[in-house]
C-alpha positions in Angstrom: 0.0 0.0 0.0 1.2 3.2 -1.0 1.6 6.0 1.9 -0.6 8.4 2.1 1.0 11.7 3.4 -1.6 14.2 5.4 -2.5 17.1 3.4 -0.2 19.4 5.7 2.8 18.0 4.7 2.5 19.3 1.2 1.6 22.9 3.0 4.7 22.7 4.5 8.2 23.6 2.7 10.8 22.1 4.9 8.6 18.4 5.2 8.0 18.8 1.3 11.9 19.6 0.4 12.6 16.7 3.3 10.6 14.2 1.0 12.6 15.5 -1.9 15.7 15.6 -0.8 15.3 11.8 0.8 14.0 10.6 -2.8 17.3 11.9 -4.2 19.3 10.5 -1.9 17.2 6.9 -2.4 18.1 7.2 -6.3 21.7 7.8 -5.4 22.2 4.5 -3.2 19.9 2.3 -5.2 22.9 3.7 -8.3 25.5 2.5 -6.5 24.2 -0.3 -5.3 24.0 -1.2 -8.9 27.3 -0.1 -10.2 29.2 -2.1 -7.1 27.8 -5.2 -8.2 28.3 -4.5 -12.2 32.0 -3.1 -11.4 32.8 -6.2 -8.6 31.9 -8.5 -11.9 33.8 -6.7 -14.1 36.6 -6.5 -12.2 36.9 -3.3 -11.7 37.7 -3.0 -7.8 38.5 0.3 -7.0 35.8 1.8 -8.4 33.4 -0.5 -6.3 35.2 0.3 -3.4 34.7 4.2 -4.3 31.0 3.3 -5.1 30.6 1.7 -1.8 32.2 4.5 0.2 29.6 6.9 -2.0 26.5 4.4 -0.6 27.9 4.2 3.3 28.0 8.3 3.2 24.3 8.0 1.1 23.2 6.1 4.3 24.5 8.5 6.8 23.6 11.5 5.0 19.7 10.2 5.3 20.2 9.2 9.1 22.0 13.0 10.2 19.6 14.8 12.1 18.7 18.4 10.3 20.0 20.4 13.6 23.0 19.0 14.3 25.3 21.7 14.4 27.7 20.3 11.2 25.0 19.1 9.1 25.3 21.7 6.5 29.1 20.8 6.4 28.4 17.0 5.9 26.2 18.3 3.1 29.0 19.8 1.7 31.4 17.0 2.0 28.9 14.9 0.8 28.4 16.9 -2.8 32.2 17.3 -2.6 33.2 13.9 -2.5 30.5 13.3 -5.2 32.0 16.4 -7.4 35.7 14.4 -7.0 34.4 11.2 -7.6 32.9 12.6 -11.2 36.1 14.8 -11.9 38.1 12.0 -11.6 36.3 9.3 -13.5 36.5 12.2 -16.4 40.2 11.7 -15.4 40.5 8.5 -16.4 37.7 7.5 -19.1 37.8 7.6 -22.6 35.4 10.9 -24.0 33.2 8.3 -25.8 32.9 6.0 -22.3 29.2 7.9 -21.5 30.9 8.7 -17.9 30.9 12.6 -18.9 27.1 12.4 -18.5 27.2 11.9 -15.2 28.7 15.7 -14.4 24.9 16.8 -15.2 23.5 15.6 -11.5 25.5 18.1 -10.3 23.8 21.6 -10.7 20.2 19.9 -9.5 21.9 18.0 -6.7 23.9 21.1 -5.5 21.1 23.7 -5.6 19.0 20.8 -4.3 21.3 19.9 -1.0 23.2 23.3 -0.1 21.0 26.0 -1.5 21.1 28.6 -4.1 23.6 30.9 -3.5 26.5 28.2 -2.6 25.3 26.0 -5.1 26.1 29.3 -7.9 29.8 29.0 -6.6 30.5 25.3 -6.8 28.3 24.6 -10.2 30.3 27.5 -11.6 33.8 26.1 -10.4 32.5 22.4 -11.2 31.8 23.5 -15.0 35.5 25.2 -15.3 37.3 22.4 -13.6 35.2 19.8 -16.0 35.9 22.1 -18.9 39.9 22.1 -18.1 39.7 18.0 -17.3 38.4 17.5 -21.1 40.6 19.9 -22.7 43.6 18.7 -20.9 42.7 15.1 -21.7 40.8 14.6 -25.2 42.3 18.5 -27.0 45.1 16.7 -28.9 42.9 13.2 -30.0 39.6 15.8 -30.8 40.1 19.3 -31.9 37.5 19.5 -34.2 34.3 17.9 -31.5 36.2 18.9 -28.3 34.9 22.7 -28.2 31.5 21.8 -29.6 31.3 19.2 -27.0 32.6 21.8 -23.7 29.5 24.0 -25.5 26.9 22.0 -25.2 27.7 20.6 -21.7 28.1 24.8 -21.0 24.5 24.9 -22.1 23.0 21.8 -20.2 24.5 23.1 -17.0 22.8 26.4 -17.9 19.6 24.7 -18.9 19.8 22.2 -15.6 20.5 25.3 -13.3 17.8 27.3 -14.8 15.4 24.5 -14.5 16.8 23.7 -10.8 16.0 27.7 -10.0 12.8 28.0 -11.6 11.1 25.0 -10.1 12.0 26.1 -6.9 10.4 29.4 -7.4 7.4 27.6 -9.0 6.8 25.2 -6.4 6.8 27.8 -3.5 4.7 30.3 -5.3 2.3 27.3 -5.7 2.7 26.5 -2.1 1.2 29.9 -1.1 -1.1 29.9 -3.1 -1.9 26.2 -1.7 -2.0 27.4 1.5 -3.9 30.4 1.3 -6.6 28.4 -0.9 -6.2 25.5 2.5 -6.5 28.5 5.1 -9.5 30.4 3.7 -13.2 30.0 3.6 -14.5 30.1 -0.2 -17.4 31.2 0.4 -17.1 34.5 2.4 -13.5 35.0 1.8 -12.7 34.3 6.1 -9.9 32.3 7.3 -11.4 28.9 8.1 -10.6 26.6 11.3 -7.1 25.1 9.8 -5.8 28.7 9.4 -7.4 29.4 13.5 -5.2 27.6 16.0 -2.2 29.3 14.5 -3.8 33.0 14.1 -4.7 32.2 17.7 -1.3 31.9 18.9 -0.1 35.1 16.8 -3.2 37.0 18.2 -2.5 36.1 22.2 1.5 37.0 21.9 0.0 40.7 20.6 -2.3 40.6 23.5 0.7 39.8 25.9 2.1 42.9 24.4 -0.4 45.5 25.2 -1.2 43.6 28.6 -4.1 42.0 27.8 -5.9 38.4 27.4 -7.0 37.4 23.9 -11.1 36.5 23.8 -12.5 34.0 22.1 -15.7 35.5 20.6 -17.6 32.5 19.0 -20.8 33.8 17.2 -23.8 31.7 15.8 -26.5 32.7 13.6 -30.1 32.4 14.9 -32.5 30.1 13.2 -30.4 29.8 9.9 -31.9 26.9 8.9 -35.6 28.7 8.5 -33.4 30.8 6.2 -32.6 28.2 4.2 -35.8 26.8 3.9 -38.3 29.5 3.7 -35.9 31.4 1.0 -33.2 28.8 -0.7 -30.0 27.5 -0.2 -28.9 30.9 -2.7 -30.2 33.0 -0.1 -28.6 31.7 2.7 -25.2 31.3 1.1 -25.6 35.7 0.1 -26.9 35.9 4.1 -23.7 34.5 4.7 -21.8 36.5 2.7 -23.0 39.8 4.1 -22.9 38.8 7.6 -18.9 38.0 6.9 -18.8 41.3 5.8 -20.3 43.1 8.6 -17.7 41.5 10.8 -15.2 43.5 8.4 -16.9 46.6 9.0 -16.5 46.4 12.7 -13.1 44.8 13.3 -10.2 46.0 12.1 -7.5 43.6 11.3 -9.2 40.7 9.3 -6.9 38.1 10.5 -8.7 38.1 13.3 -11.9 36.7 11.8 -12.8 32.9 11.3 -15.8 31.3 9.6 -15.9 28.0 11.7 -18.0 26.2 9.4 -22.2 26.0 8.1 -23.5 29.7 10.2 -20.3 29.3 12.9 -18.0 32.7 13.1 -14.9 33.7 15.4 -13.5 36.8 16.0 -10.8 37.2 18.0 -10.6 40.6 20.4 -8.1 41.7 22.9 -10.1 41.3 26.2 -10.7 44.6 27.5 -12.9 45.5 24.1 -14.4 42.1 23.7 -17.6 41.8 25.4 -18.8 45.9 24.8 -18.0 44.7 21.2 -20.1 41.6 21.1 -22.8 43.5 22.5 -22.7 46.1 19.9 -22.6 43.8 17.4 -25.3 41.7 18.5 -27.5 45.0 18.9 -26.4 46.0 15.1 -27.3 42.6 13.6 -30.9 42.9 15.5 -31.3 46.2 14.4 -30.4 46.2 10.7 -32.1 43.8 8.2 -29.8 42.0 5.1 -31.4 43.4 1.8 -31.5 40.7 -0.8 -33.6 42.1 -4.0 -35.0 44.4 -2.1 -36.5 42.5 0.7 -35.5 42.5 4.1 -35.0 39.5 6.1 -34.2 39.8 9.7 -31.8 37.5 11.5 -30.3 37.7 15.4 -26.9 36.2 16.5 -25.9 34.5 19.7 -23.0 35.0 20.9 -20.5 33.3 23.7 -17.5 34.6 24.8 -14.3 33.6 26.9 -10.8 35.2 27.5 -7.4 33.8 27.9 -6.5 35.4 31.2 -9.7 34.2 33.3 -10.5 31.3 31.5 -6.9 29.9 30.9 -4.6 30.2 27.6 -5.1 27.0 26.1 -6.9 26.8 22.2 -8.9 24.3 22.7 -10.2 24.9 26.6 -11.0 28.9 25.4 -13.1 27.3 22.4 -14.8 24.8 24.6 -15.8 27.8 27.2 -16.9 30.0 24.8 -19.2 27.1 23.0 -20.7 26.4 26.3 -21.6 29.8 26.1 -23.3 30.4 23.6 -25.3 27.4 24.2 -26.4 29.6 27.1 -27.2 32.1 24.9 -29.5 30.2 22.8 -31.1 29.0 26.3 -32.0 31.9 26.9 -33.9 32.9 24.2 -31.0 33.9 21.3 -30.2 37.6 20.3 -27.6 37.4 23.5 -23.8 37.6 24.7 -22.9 35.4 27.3 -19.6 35.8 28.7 -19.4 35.2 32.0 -20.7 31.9 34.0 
């Protein structure tokens, strides 16, 4: 069975480069694997011996932790020893041997492994030394190919690199734009609940700031269903809408708004302005009717609210308080913040 990776883990840059990097590394050892046994029949023993030094540093490479403190430098001695292994086989091959090829792993793996801007310097000094290791060798047997051939293997490294650099861009622009598509509500534009334990977190350190507790103002829309079913699903969706953008028009930062799902919305406050707030805003919804086509139809909110630094700090325990009550709120008759008790 093939794994399945959560949907997160393709949100994520380091876990999706991780994957990457690891399915790189795989190709590398399953090569050598390959070449040790074809060079041990052959007869050719130090090369399988270099091969298998290449697969033991394959296997630590994958088993390194990412933050210990010289990984980046076993990185490096890892693409090094890779870059010599290459040079030298150029050394010592004929031009026609198809060994040459193998120099054209080494833009991807470098950009791919240490990043762009040290990956510029050793691709550039890997294409001169390679360029050098040909003329030096093959100049007198193939004047007439040998520049054609340092040309085109300029042009591939240029190609390689370009292609290296512009995936990368690609994939993190599509990576935003993943998880901006993950993180919002389609309907009325709101961050949804995968985007809201993280905004929380942001919101409460800026409460810390000013010396305040974040609330946790969890609003519900009164009787939505009859809404639905006296005027259409259309209607409801556009009631919906508006009602996300009255929460604009009263809060400031938008970051701070969720739509929890079906007629479920958050807003997140600093304490000292949360429950004057939810009352005004419960007063406003009562107050002014949504205009679709011309006619009115009057809704009420319930709303329940609870604040970091009375009701603890936690995510979930804040969310749990204030859904207990607004149940109390709809208890006791709808059209009411509860924020206390």
């Amino acid at each position: 069975m093939n794994k399945q990776f959560p949907i997160y883990h393709w949100f994520n840059n380091d876990l999706f480069n991780e994957t990457f990097f690891k399915g790189f590394l795989s190709i590398i050892g399953a090569t050598c694997f390959i070449f040790i046994n074809i060079n041990l029949l052959v007869g050719h023993y130090i090369v399988a011996l270099i091969e298998a030094i290449l697969l033991i540093l394959t296997v630590c490479i994958w088993f390194i932790p990412k933050n210990w403190r010289y990984y980046r430098w076993a990185i490096l001695f890892y693409i090094s020893f890779i870059f010599i292994g290459i040079l030298t086989s150029l050394v010592y091959s004929p031009l026609f041997s198809g060994r040459q090829v193998w120099v054209l792993i080494f833009p991807m793996s470098a950009y791919l492994m240490l990043g762009r801007k040290i990956a510029v310097w050793l691709t550039g000094i890997c294409l001169v030394l390679v360029a050098i290791i040909l003329c030096w060798r093959f100049y007198a047997d193939y004047p007439a190919q040998l520049p054609g051939v340092v040309i085109n293997l300029c042009f591939a490294y240029l190609f390689l690199w370009g292609l290296s650099h512009a995936g990368d861009k690609i994939h993190k622009k599509m990576l935003k734009a993943l998880m901006i598509v993950a993180a919002t509500d389609p309907l009325t534009g709101l961050a949804n609940r995968r985007n809201m334990s993280l905004k929380y977190e942001q919101q409460l350190e800026l409460a810390k700031e000013g010396e305040d507790g974040l609330a946790f103002v969890l609003i519900d829309l009164d009787h939505f269903k009859r809404v639905n079913d006296r005027y259409g699903h259309d209607v409801g969706d556009a009631l919906l809408v508006d009602f996300a953008n009255r929460l604009r028009a009263h809060v400031e930062d938008s970051e701070q708004l969720f739509r929890l799902g079906g007629e479920e919305f958050c807003v997140l406050l600093p304490v000292m302005q949360s429950k004057a707030w939810a009352l005004a805003f419960c007063q406003y919804v009562d107050s002014t009717a949504f205009d679709f086509e011309g006619q009115d139809i009057h809704y009420t909110v319930s709303i329940g609210v609870s604040a970091s630094n009375k009701d603890g700090g936690d995510f979930k325990d804040l969310y749990s308080i204030a859904d207990q009550r607004l149940y109390k709120a709809k208890d006791r008759g709808r059209n009411c913040v509860v924020a206390e008790g």
